[in-house]
Residue frames as a rotation matrix with the C-alpha (Angstrom) as fourth column:
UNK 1
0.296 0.217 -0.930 20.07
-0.580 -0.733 -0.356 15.98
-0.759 0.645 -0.091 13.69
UNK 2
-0.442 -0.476 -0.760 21.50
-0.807 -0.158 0.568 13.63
-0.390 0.865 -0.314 11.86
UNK 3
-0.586 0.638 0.500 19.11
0.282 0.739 -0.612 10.85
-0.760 -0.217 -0.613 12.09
UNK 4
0.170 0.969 -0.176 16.99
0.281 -0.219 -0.934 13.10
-0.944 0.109 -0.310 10.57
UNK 5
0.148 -0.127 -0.981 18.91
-0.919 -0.384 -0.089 14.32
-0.366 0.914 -0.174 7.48
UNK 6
-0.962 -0.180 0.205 19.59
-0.060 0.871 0.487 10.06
-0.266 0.457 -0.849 7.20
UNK 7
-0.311 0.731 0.607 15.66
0.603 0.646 -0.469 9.63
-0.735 0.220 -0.642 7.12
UNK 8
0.292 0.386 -0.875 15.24
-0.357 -0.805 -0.474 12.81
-0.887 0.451 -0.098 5.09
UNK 9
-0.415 -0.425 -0.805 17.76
-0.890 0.005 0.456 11.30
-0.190 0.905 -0.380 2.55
UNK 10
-0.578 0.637 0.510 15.81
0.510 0.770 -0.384 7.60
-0.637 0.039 -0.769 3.09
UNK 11
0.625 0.780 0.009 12.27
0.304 -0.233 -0.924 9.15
-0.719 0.581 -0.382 2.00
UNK 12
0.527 0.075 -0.847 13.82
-0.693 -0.539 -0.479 10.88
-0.492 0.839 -0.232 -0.91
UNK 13
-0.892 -0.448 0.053 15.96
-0.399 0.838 0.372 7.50
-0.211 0.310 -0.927 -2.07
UNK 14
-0.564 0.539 0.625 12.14
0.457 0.835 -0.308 5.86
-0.688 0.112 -0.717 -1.74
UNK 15
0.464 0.824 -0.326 10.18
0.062 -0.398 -0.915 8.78
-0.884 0.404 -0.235 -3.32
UNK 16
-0.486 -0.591 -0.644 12.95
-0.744 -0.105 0.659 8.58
-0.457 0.800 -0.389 -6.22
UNK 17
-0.943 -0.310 -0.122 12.10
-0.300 0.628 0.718 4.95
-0.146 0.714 -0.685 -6.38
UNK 18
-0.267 0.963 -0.046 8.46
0.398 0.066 -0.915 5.05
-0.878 -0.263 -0.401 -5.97
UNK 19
0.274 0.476 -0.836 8.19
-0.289 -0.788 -0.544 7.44
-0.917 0.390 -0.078 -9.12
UNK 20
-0.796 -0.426 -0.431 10.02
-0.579 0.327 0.747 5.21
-0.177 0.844 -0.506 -11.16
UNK 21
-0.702 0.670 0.243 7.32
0.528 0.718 -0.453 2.43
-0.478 -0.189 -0.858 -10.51
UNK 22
0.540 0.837 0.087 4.14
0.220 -0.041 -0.975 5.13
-0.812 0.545 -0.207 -11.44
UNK 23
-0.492 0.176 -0.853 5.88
-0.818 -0.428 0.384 6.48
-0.297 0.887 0.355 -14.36
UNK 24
-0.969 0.102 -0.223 5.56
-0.068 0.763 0.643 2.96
0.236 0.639 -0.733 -15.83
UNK 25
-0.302 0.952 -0.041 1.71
0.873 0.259 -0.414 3.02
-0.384 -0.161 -0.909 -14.48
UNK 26
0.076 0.461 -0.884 1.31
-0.386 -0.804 -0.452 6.98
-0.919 0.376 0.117 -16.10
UNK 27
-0.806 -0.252 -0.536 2.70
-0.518 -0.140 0.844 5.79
-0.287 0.958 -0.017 -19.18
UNK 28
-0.823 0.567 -0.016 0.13
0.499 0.737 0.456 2.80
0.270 0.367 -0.890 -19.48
UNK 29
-0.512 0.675 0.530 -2.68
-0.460 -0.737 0.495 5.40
0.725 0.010 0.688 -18.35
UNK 30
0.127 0.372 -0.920 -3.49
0.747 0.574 0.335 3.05
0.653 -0.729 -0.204 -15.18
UNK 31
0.237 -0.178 0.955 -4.15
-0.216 -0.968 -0.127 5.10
0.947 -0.176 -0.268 -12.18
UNK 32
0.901 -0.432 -0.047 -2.44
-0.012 -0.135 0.991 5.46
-0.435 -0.892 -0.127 -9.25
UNK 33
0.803 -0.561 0.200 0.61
0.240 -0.003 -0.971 6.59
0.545 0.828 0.132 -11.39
UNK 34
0.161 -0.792 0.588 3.36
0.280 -0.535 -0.797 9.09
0.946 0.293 0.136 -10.54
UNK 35
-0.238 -0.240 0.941 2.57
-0.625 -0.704 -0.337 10.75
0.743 -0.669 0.017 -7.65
UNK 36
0.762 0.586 0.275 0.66
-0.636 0.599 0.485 8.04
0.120 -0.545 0.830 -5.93
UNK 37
0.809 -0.428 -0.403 3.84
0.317 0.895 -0.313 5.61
0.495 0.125 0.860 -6.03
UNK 38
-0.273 -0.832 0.484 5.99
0.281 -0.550 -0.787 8.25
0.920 -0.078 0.384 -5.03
UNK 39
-0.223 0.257 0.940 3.70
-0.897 -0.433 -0.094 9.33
0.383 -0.864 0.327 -1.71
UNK 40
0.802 0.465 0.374 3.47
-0.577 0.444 0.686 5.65
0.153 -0.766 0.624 -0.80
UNK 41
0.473 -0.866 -0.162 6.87
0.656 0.470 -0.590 4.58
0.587 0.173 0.791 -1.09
UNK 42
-0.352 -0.540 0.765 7.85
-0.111 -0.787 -0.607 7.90
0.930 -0.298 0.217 0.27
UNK 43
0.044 0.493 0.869 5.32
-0.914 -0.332 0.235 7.94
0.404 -0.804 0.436 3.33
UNK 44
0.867 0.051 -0.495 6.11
0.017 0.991 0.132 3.90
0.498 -0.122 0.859 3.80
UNK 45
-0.025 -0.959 0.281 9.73
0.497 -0.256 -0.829 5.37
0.867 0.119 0.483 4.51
UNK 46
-0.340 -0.150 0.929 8.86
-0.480 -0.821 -0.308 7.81
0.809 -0.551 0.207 6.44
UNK 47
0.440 0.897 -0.041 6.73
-0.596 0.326 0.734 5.82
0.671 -0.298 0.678 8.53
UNK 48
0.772 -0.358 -0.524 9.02
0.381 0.922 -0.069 2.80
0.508 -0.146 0.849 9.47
UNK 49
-0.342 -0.872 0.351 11.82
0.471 -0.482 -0.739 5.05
0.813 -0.087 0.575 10.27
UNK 50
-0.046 0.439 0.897 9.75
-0.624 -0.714 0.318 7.00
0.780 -0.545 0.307 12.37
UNK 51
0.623 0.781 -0.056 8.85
-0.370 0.357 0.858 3.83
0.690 -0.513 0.511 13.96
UNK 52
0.261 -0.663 -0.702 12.15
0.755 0.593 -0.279 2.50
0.602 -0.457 0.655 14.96
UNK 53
-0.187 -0.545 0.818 12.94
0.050 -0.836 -0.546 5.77
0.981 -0.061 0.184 16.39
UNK 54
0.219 0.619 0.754 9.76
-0.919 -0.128 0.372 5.36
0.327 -0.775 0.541 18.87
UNK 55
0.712 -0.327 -0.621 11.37
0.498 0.859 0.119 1.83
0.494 -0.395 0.774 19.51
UNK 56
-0.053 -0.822 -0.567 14.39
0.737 0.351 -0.578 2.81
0.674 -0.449 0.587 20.34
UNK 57
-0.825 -0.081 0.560 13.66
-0.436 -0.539 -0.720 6.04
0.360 -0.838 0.410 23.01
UNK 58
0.679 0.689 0.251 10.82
-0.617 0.352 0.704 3.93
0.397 -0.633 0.665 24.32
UNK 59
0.645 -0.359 -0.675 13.45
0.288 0.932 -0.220 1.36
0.708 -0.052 0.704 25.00
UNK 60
-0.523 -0.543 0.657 15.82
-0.039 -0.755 -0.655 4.19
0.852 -0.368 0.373 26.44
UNK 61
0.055 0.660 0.749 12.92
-0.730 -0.485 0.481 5.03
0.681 -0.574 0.455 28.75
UNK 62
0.687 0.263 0.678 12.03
-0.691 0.526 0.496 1.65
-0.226 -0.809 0.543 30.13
UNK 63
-0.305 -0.844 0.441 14.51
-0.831 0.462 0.310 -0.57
-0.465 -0.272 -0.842 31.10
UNK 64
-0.592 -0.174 -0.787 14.80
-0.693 0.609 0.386 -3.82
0.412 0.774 -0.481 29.73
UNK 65
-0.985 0.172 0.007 12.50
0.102 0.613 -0.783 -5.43
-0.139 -0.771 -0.622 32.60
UNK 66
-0.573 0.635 -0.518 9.50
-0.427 -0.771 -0.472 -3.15
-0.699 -0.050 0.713 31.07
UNK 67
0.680 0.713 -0.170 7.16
-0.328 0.089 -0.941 -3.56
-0.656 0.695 0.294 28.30
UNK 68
-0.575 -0.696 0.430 8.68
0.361 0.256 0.897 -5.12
-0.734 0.671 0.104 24.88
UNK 69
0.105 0.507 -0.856 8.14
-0.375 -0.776 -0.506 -3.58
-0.921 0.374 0.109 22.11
UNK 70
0.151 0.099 0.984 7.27
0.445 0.882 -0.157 -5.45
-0.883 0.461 0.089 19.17
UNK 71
-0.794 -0.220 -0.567 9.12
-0.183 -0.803 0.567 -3.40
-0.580 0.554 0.598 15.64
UNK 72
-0.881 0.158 0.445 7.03
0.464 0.462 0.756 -5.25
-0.086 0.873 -0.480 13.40
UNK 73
-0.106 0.958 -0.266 4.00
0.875 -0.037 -0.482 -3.57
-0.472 -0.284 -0.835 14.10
UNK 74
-0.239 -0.359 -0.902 5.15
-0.301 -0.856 0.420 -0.28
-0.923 0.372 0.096 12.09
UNK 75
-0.900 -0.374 -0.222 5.82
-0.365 0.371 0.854 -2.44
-0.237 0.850 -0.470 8.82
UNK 76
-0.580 0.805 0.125 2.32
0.685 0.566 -0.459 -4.09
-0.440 -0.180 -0.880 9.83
UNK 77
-0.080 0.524 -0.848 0.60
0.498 -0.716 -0.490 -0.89
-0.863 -0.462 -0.203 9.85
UNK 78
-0.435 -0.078 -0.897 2.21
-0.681 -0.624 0.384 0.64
-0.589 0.778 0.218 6.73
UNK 79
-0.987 0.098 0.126 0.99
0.156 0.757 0.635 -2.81
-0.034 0.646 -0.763 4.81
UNK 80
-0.287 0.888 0.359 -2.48
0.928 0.351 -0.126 -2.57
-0.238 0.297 -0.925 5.87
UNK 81
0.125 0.207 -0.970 -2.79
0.025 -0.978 -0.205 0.94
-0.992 0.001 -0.127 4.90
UNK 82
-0.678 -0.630 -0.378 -1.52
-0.522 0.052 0.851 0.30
-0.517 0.775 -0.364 1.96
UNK 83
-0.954 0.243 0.173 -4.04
0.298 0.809 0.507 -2.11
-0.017 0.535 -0.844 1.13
UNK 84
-0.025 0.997 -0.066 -6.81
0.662 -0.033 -0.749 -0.20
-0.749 -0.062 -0.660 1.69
UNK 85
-0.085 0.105 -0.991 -5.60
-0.540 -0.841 -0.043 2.35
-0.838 0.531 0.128 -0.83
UNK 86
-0.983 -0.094 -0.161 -4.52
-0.181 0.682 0.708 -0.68
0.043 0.725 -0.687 -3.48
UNK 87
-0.445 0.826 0.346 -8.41
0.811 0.535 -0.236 -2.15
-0.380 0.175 -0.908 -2.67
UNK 88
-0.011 0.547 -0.837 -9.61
0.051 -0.836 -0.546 1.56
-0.999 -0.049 -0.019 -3.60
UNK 89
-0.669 -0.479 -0.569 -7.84
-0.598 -0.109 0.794 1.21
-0.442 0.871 -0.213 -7.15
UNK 90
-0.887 -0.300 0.350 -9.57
-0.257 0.952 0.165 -1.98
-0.383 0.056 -0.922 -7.69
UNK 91
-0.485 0.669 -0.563 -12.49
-0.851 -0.509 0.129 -1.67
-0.200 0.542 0.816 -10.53
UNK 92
-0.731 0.137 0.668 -15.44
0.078 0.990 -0.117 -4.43
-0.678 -0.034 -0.735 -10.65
UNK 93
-0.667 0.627 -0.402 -17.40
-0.619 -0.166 0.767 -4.17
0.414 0.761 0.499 -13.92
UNK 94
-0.173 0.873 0.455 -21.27
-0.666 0.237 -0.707 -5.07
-0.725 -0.425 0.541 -12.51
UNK 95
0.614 0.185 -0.767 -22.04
-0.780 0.294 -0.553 -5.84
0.123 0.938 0.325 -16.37
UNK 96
0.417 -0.378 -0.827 -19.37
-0.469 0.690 -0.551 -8.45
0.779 0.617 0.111 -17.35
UNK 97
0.948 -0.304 -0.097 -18.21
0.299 0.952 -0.064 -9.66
0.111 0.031 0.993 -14.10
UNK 98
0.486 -0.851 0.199 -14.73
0.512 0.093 -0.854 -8.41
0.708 0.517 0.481 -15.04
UNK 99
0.812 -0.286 -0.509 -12.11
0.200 -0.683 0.703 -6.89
-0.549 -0.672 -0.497 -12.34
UNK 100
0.622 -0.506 0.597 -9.52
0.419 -0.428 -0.800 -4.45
0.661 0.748 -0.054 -12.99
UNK 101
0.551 -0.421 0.721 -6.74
-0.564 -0.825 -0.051 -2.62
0.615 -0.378 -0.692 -12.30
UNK 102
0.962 -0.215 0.170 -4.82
-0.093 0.327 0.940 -5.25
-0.257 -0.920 0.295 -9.79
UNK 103
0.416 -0.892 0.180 -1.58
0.861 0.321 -0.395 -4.61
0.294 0.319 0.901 -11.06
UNK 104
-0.003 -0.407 0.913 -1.80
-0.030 -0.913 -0.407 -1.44
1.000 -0.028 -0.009 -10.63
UNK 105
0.762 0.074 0.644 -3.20
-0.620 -0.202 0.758 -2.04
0.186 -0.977 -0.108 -6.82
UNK 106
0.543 -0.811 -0.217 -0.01
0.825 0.467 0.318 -5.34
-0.156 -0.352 0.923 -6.32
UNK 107
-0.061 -0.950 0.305 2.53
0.743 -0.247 -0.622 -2.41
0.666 0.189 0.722 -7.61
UNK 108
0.375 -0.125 0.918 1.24
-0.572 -0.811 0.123 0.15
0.730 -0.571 -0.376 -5.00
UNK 109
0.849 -0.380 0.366 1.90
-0.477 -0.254 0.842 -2.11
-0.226 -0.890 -0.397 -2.34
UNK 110
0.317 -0.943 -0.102 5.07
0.947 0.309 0.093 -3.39
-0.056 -0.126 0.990 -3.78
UNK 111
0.089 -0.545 0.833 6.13
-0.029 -0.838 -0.545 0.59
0.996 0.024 -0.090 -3.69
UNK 112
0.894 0.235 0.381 5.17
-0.407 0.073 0.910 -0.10
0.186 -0.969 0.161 0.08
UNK 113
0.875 -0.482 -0.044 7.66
0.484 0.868 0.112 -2.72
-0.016 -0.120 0.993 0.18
UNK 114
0.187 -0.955 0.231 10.32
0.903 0.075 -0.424 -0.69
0.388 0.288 0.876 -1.26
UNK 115
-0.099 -0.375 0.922 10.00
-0.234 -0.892 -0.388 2.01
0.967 -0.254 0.001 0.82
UNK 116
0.986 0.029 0.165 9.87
-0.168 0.192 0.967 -0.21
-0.004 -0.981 0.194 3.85
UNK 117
0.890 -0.455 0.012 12.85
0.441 0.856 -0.271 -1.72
0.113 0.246 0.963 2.58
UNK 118
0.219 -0.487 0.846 14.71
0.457 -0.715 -0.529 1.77
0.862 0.503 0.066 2.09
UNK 119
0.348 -0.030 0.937 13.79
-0.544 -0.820 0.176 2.26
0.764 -0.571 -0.302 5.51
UNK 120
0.787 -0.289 0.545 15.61
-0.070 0.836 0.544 -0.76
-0.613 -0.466 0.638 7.13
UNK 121
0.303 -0.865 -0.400 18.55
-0.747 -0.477 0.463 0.57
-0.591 0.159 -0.791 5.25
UNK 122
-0.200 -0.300 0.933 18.26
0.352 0.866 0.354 -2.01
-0.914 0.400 -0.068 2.17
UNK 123
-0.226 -0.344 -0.911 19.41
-0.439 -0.799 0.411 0.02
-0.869 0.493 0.029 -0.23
UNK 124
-0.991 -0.126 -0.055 20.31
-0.126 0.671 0.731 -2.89
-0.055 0.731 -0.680 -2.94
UNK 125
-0.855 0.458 0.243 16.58
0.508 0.647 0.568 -4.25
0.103 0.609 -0.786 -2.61
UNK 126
0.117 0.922 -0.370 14.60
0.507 -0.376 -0.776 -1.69
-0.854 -0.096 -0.511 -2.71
UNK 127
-0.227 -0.442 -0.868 16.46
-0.866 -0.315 0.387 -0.88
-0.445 0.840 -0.311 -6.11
UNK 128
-0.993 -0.099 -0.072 16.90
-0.115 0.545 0.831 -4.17
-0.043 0.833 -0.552 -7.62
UNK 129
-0.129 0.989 -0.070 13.02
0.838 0.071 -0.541 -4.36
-0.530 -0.128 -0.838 -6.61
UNK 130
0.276 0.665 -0.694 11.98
-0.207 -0.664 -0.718 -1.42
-0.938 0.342 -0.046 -7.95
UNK 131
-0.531 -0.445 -0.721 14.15
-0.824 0.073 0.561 -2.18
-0.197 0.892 -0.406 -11.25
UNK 132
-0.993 -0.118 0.007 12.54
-0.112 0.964 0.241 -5.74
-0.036 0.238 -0.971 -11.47
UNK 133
-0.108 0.993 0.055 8.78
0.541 0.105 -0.835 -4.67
-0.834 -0.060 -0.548 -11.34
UNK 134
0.072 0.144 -0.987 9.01
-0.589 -0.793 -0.159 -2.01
-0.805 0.592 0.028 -13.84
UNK 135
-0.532 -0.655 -0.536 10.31
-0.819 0.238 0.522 -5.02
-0.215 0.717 -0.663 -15.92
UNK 136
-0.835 0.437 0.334 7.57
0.179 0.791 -0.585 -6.98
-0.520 -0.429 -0.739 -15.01
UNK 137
-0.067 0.837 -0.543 5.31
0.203 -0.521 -0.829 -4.70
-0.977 -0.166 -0.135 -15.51
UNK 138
0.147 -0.041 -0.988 6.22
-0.915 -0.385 -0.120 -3.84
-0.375 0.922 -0.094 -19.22
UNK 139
-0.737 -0.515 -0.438 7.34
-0.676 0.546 0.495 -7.36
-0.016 0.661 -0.750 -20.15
UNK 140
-0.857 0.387 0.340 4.37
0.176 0.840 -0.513 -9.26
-0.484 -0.380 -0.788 -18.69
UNK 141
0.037 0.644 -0.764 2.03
-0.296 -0.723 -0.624 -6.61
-0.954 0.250 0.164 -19.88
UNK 142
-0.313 -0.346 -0.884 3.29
-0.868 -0.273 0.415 -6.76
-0.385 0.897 -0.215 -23.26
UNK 143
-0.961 -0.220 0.169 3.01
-0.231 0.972 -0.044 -10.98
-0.155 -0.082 -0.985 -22.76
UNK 144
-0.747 0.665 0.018 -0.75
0.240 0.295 -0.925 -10.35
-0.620 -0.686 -0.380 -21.66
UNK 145
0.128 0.682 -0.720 -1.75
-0.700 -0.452 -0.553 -8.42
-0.703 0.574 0.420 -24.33
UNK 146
-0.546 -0.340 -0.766 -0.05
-0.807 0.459 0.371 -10.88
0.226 0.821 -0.525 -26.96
UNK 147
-0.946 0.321 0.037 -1.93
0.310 0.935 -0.174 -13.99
-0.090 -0.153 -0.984 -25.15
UNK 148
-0.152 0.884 -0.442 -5.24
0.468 -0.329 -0.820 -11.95
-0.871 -0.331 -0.364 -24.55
UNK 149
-0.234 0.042 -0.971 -5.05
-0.930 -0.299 0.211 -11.14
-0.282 0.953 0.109 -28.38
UNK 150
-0.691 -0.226 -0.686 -5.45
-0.687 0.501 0.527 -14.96
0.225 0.835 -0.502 -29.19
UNK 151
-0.972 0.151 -0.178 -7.60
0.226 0.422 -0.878 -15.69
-0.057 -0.894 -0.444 -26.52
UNK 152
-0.432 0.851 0.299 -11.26
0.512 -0.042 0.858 -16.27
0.743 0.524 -0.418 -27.22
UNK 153
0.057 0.242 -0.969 -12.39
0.991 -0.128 0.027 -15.76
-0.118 -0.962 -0.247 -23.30
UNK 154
-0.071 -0.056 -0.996 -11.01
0.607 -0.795 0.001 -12.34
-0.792 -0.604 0.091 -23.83
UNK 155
-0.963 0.196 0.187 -12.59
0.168 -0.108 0.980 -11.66
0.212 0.975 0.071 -26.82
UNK 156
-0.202 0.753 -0.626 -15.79
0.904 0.389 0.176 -12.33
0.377 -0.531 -0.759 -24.82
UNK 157
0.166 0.187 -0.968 -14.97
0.876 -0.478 0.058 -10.04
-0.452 -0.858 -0.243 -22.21
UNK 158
-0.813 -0.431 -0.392 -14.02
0.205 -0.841 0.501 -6.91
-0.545 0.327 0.772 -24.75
UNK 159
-0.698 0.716 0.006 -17.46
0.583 0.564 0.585 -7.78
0.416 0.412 -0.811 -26.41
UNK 160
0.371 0.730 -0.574 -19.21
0.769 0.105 0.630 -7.39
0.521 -0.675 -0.522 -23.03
UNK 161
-0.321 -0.644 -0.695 -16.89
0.795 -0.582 0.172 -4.38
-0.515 -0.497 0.699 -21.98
UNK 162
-0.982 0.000 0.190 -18.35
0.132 -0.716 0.685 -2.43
0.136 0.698 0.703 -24.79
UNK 163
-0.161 0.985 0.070 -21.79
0.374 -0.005 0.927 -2.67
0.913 0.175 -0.367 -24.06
């Protein structure tokens, strides 16, 4: 029982920090925002946690002469999932050429990350991570728009976006 209130309090530590991550994608109106950062950070948790569990009473079961059981394959699993939602985000304008949105699809699977991270009891970096993208994310932004304001190329492409 307590396992479970530890992973219960895990997923809600990731789904805390998972919601910090979309606000900063609701506020900018990018989508996979709020809830979407929060159910893959949260379900990235759950996941891993789940998995070590099935490590360790499979291990219980068979003796150490038996099958090995390889953890990584949990963390594997939760990544490539993860990427197929992040490739779903991911917008190719036919017209110009242009792709979109891959910040928004790198910060879902860094919520992955930090809710693998949460679940491998690394408290500290799945905080200072989640604190250090959000800062990315607004300061680079902020960079991108100031360069892509002087920038002829993307002058072009806002041109060729309108049409």
């Amino acid at each position: 029982m307590y396992e479970q209130a530890q992973i219960l309090l895990d997923v809600t530590i990731a789904l805390i920090l998972g919601g910090i991550l979309g606000l900063e994608r609701e506020w900018k109106q990018k989508p996979a925002g709020f809830r979407t950062n929060m159910i893959i950070s949260g379900s990235a948790t759950l996941l891993v946690s789940l998995g070590r569990i099935v490590i360790i009473d499979f291990n219980q079961l068979i003796q150490p002469e038996g099958l090995g059981v390889d953890p990584i394959r949990m963390v594997h699993a939760v990544v490539v999932g993860v990427s197929f939602i992040g490739a779903g985000t991911i917008l190719k304008s036919s017209s110009s050429q242009v792709v979109r949105y891959l910040t928004t699809a790198a910060t879902i699977l860094m919520a992955a990350g930090i809710g693998i991270s949460i679940a491998l009891k690394q408290y500290w970096l799945g905080v200072g991570t989640t604190f250090i993208l959000v800062i990315i994310n607004y300061l680079f932004g902020y960079l991108n728009k100031l360069i892509s304001k002087k920038s002829d190329y993307d002058s072009e492409y806002k041109k060729e976006s309108l049409n």
